[in-house]
Structures are given as structure tokens and as C-alpha cells.
C-alpha positions in Angstrom: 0.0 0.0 0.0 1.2 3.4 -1.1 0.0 6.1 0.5 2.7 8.8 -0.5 3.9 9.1 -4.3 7.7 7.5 -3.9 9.1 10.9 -5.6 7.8 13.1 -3.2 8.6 10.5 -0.2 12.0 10.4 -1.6 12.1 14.2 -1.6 10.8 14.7 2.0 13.2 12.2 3.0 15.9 14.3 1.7 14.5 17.4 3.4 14.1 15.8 6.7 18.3 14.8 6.0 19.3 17.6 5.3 17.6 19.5 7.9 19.6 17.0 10.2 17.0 14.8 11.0 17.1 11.1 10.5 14.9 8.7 9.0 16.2 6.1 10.6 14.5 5.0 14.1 10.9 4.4 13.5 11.0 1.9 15.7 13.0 3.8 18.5 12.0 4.1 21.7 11.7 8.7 21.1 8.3 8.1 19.7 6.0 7.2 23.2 4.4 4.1 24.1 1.8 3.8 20.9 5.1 4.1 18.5 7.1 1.2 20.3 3.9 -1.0 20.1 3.2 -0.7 16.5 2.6 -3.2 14.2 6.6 -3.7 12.0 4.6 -3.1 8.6 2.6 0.1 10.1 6.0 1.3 10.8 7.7 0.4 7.5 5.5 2.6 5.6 5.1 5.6 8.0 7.0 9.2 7.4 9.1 9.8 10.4 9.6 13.2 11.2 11.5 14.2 14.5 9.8 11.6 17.0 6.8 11.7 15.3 4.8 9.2 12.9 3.4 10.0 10.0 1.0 7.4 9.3 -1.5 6.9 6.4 -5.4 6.8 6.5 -5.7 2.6 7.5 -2.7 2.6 9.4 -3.9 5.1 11.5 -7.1 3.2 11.8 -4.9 0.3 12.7 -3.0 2.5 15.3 -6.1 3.4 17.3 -7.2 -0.2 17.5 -3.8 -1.4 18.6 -3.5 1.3 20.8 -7.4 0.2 22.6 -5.5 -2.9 23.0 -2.8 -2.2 24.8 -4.9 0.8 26.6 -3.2 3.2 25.4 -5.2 6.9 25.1 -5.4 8.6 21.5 -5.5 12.4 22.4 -5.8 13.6 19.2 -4.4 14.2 15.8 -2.7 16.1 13.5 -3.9 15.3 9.9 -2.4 17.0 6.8 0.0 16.7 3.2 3.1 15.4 3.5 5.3 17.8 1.1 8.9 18.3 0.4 9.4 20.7 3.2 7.9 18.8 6.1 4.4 18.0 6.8 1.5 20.9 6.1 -1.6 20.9 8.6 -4.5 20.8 7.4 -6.8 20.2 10.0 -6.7 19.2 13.5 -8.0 17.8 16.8 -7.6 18.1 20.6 -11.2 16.2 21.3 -9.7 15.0 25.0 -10.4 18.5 26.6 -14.3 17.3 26.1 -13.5 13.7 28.0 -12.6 14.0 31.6 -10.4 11.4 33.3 -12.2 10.2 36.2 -9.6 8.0 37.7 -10.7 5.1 35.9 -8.1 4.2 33.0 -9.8 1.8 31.0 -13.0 3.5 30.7 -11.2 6.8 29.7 -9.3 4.8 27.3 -12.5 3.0 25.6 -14.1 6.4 26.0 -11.4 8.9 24.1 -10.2 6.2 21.7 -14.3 5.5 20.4 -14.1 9.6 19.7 -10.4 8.8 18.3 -11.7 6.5 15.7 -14.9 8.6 14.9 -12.6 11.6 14.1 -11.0 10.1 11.6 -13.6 8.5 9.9 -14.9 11.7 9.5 -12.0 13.3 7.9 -10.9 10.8 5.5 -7.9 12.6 3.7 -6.4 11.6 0.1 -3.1 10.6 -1.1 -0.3 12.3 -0.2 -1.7 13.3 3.2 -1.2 11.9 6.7 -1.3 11.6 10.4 0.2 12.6 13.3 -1.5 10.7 16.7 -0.9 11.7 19.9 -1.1 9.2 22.5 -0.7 8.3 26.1 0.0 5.0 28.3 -1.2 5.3 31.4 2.3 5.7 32.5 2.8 8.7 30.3 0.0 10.4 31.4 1.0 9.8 35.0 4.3 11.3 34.3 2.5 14.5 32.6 -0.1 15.3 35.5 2.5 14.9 38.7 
């Protein structure tokens, strides 16, 4: 599956380089809980930029069912066109403001990642375009609120 036409992959790939990034380390550990727990062909075709996926339409569909799982929280997203100079935002989403935790993981998990999946449903991009996830283990999200 090709989500990205190879010449513009190859150019943002050569962007990323040159701007001292690495494309290298998809699979390393900078990219949070969700990133390390990935499916190896999800990874193979996703854009790495800094510690961030870039993944298509299914895998992100993919992503929030592996990451309801392994109860891990999808915050939100960034969608938008991969291009030469880095990734362009087109739209976005920080649904987890409307979805209080209540101390109760598994329910907040089943609760945000359901919204999660109904988001991007709903805005279904085209080729060339992407997204970023944002996502929490209970761990992480620990870490962020002491």
C-alpha cells in the first residue's frame, strides 16, 4: 500500500536529512508508548519526522485499534500533506479536553479512543496526506499530570 507518491517520499526524505533529521529510528523508543507498540509493517510505511509518525489513513485506523488494545489513550491528531518541506496541517483535533479522566483508565481509554476513531472517519484525507497521533499509556500520562 502506497500512500505517498515514492518521488515526493524520496524528496521529503531528503529534506528531513538535510535539515539533520534522521529517517532512521521508527521503531525507536523517542516516539512514546503507541510508537514502540506498532505493528513492523505500520512502521515500515510511515514518514518519520522528529519523533513523530506520520502514518496513512488505514494505518492510522490500525493505530487506534492497537493502541485500545494495549490501553493506550489517542489524544488527538494532526492530519495533513506530506510535502517536500515537512508535513503541512490541514486540520486538527484536541477532542480530549471534552472527556474528563475520572480516575478510571480503561474506561477513559475505551471512551477517548471511540471519539479517536470517529474523528477520523470523519476526515478521511487523500493521497499524499497523513497523520500525526498523539497518544498516552497510562504511564505517560502519570508522568504529565505529577
Amino acid at each position: 500500500m502506497e500512500w505517498i507518491d515514492d518521488l515526493r517520499r524520496k524528496a521529503f526524505e531528503k529534506s528531513v536529512r538535510a535539515l539533520g533529521g534522521s529517517m532512521q529510528g521508527v521503531s525507536h523508543t523517542n516516539v512514546g508508548a503507541l510508537g514502540r507498540i506498532l505493528p513492523e509493517d505500520v512502521k515500515k510505511r510511515a514518514v518519520a519526522i522528529g519523533n513523530e509518525l506520520i502514518l496513512s489513513y488505514e494505518d492510522a485506523l490500525t493505530a487506534i485499534a492497537t493502541a485500545t488494545e494495549r490501553q493506550i489513550a489517542v489524544l488527538g491528531f494532526d492530519s495533513g500533506e506530506v510535502v517536500e518541506e515537512g508535513f503541512r496541517v490541514v486540520d486538527y483535533t484536541g477532542y480530549d479536553r471534552d472527556i474528563d479522566f475520572t480516575g478510571d483508565w480503561n474506561a477513559y481509554v475505551a471512551a477517548i479512543n471511540t471519539e479517536a476513531e470517529r474523528w477520523i472517519r470523519a476526515h478521511r484525507l487523500g493521497n499524499n496526506h497523513g497523520y500525526i497521533l498523539t497518544a498516552t499509556s497510562l504511564e505517560e500520562f502519570s508522568q504529565i499530570r505529577h
